[in-house]
C-alpha positions in Angstrom: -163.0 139.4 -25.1 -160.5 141.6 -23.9 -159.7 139.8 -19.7 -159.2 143.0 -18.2 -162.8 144.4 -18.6 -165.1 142.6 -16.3 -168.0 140.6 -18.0 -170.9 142.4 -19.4 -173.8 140.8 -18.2 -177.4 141.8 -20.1 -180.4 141.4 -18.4 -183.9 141.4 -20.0 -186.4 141.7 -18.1 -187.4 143.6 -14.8 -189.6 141.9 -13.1 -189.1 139.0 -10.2 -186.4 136.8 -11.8 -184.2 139.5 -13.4 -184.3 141.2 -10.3 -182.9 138.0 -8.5 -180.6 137.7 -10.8 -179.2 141.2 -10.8 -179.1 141.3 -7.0 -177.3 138.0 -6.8 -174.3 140.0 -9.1 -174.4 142.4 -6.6 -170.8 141.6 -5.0 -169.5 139.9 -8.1 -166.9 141.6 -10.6 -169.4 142.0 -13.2 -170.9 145.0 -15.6 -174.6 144.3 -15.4 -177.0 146.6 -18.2 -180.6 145.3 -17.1 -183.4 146.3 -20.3 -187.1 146.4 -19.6 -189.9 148.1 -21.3 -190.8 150.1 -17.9 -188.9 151.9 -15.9 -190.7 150.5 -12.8 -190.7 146.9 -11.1 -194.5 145.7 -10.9 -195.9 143.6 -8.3 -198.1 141.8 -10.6 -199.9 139.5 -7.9 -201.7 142.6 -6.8 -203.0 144.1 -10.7 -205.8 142.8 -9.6 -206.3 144.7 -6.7 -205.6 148.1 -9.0 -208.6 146.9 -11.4 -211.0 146.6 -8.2 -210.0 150.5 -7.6 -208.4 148.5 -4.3 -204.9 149.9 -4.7 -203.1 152.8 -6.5 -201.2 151.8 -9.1 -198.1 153.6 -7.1 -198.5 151.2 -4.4 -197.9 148.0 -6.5 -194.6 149.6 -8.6 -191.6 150.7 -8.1 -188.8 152.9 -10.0 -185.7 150.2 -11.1 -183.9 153.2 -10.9 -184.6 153.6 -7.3 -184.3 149.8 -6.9 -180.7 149.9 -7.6 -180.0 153.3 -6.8 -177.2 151.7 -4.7 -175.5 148.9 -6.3 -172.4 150.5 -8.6 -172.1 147.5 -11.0 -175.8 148.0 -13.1 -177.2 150.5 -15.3 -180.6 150.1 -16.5 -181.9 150.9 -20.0 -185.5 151.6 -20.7 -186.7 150.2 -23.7 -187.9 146.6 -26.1 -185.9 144.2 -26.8 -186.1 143.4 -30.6 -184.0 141.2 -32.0 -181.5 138.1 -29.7 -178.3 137.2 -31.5 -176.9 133.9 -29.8 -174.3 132.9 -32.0 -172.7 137.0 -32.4 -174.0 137.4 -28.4 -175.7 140.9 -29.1 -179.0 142.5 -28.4 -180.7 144.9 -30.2 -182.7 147.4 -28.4 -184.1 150.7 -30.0 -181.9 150.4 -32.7 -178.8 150.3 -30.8 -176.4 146.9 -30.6 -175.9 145.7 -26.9 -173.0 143.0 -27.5 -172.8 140.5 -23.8 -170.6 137.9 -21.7 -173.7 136.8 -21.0 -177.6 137.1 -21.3 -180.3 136.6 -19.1 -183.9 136.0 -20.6 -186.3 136.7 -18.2 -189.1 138.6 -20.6 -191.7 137.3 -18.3 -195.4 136.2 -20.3 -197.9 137.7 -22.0 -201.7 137.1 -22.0 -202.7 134.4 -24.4 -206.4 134.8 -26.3 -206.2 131.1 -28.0 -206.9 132.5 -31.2 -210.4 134.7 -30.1 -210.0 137.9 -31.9 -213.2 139.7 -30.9 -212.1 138.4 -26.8 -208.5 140.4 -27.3 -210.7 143.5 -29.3 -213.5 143.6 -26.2 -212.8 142.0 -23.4 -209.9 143.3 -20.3 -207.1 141.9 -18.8 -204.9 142.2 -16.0 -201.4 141.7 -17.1 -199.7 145.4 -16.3 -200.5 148.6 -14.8 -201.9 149.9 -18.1 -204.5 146.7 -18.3 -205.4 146.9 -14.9 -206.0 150.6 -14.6 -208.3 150.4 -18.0 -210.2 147.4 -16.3 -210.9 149.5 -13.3 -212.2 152.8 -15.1 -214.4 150.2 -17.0 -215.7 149.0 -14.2 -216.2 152.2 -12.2 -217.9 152.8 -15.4 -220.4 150.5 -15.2 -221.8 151.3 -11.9 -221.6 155.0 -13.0 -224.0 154.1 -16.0 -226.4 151.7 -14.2 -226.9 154.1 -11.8 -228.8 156.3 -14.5 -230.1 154.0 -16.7 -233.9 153.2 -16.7 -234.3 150.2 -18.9 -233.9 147.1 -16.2 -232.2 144.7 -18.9 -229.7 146.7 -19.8 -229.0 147.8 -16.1 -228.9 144.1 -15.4 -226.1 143.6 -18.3 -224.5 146.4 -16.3 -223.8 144.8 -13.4 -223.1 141.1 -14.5 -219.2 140.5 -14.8 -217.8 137.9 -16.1 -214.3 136.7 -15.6 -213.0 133.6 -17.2 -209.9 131.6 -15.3 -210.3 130.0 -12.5 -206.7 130.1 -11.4 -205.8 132.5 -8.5 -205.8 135.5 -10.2 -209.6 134.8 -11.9 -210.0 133.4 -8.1 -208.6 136.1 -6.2 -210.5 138.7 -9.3 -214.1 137.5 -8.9 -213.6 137.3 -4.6 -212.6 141.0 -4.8 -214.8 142.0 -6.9 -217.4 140.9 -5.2 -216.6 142.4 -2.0 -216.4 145.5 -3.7 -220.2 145.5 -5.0 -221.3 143.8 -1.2 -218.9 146.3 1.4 -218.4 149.6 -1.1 -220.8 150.1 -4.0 -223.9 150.0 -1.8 -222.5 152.8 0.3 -221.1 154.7 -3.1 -225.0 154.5 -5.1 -227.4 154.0 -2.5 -230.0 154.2 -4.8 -228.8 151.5 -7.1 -230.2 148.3 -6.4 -227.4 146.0 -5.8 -229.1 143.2 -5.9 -229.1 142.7 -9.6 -225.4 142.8 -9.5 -224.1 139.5 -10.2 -220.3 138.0 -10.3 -219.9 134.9 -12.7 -216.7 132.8 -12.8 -216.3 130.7 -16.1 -213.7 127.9 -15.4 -213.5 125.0 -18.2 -212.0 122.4 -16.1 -213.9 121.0 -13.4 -211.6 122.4 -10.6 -210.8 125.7 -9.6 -206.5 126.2 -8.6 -206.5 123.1 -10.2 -202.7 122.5 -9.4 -203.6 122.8 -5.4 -204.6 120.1 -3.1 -208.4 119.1 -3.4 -209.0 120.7 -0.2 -207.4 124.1 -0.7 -209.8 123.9 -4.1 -213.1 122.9 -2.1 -212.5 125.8 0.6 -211.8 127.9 -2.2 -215.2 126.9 -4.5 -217.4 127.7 -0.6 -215.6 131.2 -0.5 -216.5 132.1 -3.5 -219.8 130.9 -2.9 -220.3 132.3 0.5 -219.5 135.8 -1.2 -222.5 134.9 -3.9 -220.0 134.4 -6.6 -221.7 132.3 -9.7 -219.0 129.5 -10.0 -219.9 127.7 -13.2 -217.4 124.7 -13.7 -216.6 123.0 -16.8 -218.2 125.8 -18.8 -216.1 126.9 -21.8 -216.5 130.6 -23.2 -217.0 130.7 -27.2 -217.5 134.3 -28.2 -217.7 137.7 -26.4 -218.5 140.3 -28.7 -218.5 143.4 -26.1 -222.6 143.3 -25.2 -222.6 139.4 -24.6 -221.0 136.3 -23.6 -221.4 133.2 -25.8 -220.6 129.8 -24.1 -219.5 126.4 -25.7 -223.1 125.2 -25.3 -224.8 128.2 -26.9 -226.2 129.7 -24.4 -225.7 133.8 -23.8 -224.8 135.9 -20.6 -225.8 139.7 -21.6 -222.9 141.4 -20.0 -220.4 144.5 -21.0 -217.9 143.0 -19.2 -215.7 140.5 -19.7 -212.0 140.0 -17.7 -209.9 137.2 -18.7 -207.6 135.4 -16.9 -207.3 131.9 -18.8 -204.1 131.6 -20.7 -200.5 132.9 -21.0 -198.0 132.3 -23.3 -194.2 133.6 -23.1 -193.1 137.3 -24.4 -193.2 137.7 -28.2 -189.3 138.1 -28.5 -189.0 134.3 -27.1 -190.8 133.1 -30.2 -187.4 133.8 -32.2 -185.0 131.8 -29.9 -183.6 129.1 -31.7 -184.6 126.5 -29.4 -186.8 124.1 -28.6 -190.2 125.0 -26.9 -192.4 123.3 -25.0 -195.8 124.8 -23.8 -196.9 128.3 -23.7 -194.2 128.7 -26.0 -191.8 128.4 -23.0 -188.2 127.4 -24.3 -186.7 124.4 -22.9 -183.6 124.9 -20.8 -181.3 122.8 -19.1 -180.9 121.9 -15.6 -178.5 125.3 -15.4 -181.3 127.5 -16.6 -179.1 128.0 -19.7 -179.7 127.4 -23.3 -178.4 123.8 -25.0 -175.5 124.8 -27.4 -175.6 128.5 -25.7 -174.1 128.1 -21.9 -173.4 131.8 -21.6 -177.5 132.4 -22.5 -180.1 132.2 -19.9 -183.6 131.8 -19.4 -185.6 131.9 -16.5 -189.1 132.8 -15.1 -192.3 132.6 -17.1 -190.8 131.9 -20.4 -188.4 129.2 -19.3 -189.3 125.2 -19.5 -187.6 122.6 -17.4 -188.5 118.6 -17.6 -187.8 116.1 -15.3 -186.0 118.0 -12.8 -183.7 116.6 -10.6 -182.6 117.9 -7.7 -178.7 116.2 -7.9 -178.2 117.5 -11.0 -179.1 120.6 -10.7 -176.8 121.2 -7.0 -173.8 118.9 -9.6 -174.3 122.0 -12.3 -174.3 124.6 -9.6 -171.6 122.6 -7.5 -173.5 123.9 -4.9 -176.9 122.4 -3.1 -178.7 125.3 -3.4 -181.9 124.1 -6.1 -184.5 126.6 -7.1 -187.5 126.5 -5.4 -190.2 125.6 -8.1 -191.9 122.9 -6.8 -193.5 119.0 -7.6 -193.8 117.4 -10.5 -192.3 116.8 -13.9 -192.8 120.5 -15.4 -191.0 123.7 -14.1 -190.7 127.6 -15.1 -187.5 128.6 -13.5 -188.7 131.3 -11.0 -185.7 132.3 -8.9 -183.3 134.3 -10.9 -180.7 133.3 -8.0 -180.3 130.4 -9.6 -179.6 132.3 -12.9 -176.8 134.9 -11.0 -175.0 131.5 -9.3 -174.5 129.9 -12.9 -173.0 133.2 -14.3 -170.5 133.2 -11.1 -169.7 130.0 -11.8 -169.0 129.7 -15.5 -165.9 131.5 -17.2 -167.0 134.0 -19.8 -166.7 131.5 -23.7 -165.4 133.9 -26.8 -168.1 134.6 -29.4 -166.2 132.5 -31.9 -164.6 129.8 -29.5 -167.1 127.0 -28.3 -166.5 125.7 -24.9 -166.3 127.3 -21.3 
């Protein structure tokens, strides 16, 4: 690398860690290119609030352009990410060759179907503005065709919605959803009987937020309750084929609606990395967030796997005490990106054919 340019930093990924991580190289002497698919930074904890007709999709994004509108050392790139070269430290996006100092992974995660074809063909989901947007129309839809249709059992299909996940997001889903049918809808279709309008959350472990204490879970189950959401625990889904929903014990919910929230995995181009993965297809990173055998490579966020973290090691690696802030327990996604920008300030830049730092 020639010393007098300032290290090329690639970023992939837009979204909460690779924005961390480009602001923390705000002040540092640093070329940053940052890649994502979009050209806007999404609030994703609010999709949900799009697909109840809650929010405009405006109000939960924002232009990375306009993000970064002042900070001289980044240009951003719309486009995919298709191919990761670690050993030759290039990216190839579009068809053009992005060569890097360094690389930050933060591809975020993608929904994960476990294998149900007819679920991913029929059913919604609420992973970016496109999904949530479609499951909103569909929904709007729905009250739009029960309000003309005569035959009760269809009607009834109508208005049952079914959302599988009980984590927050199938938790916070079903709770708005509800209060959309109980504090809108019955102004919106006065003649539409309301009453045969039924939520149902599907969750197949016996908790709902099951990493949360037991009494953040219980005050979230009488909620739910309290807004006439149908909490049915340890209830696996086995089929959805667009008109109904088949359950692990063969029974049937006639529905034309189906929103899951049950499983993510990491983004398809993290399947390639040449490194161990652990679950979700997360890759497994060291206590630096970077890659074993790649030090200049990063991971972080959704598709990033950390074991046994320890908080000494992790200030040592840094040379700083300034740990991520990811929580109890043994298993951890990475999802500061500060953490990512302080190991790139403190590494020296290794040659593509030199190892070492």
């Amino acid at each position: 690398m020639n010393t007098k340019q300032k290290p090329h930093v690639v970023i992939i990924g837009a979204g909460f860690a690779g924005l961390e991580t480009a602001r923390g190289l705000a002040n540092s002497p640093v070329h940053i290119t940052l890649i994502d698919k979009n050209n806007h930074h999404l609030f994703q904890p609010l999709l949900y609030q799009v697909a109840i007709a809650g929010l405009l999709p405006s109000q939960i994004a924002q232009p990375v352009r306009t993000i970064f509108r002042k900070q001289k050392n980044l240009a951003f790139q719309m486009g995919e990410v298709t191919e990761i070269n670690l050993n030759e430290k290039f990216v190839k996006m579009n068809g053009s060759v992005i060569a890097y100092d360094y690389l930050v992974i933060a591809a975020g995660a993608r929904t994960n179907f476990f294998g149900f074809d007819t679920l991913e063909k029929h059913g919604l989901q609420l992973k970016d503005l496109e999904t949530a947007v479609t499951t909103r129309n569909h929904l709007l839809s729905m009250f739009e065709q029960a309000s003309h249709e005569a035959d009760p059992e269809k009607r009834k299909a109508m208005l049952t919605f079914v959302i599988v996940g009980g984590g927050p997001t199938g938790v916070e889903t079903a709770g708005a959803l509800a209060e959309l049918i109980t504090h809108v809808m019955r102004k919106d279709y006065p003649r539409l009987n309301l009453n045969e309008a039924q939520v149902i959350l599907l969750e197949a472990g016996p908790h709902l937020i099951a990493p949360y204490p037991d009494e953040l879970r219980q005050a979230t189950l009488r909620l739910l309750k309290d807004k006439k959401v149908d909490v049915r625990l340890n209830t696996k889904m086995q089929d959805f084929n667009g008109l109904r929903v088949t359950l692990g014990d063969g029974s049937v919910i006639e529905s034309q609606t189906l929103i899951w929230t049950a499983g993510a995995k990491a983004a398809e181009i993290i399947d390639a990395l040449p490194a161990e993965k652990a679950s979700m297809g997360r890759v497994r990173i060291q206590a630096t967030l970077s890659l074993p055998q790649f030090p200049e490579a990063f991971v972080i966020g959704d598709a990033s796997f950390l074991n046994q973290w320890k908080w000494s090691t992790l200030a040592h690696a840094f040379d700083r005490g300034n740990p991520a802030r990811s929580g109890g327990g043994e298993e951890y996604s990475s999802d500061d990106g500060r953490e990512g920008a302080q190991g790139i300030s403190l590494q020296r830049p290794r040659s593509a054919r030199h190892g070492g730092t």
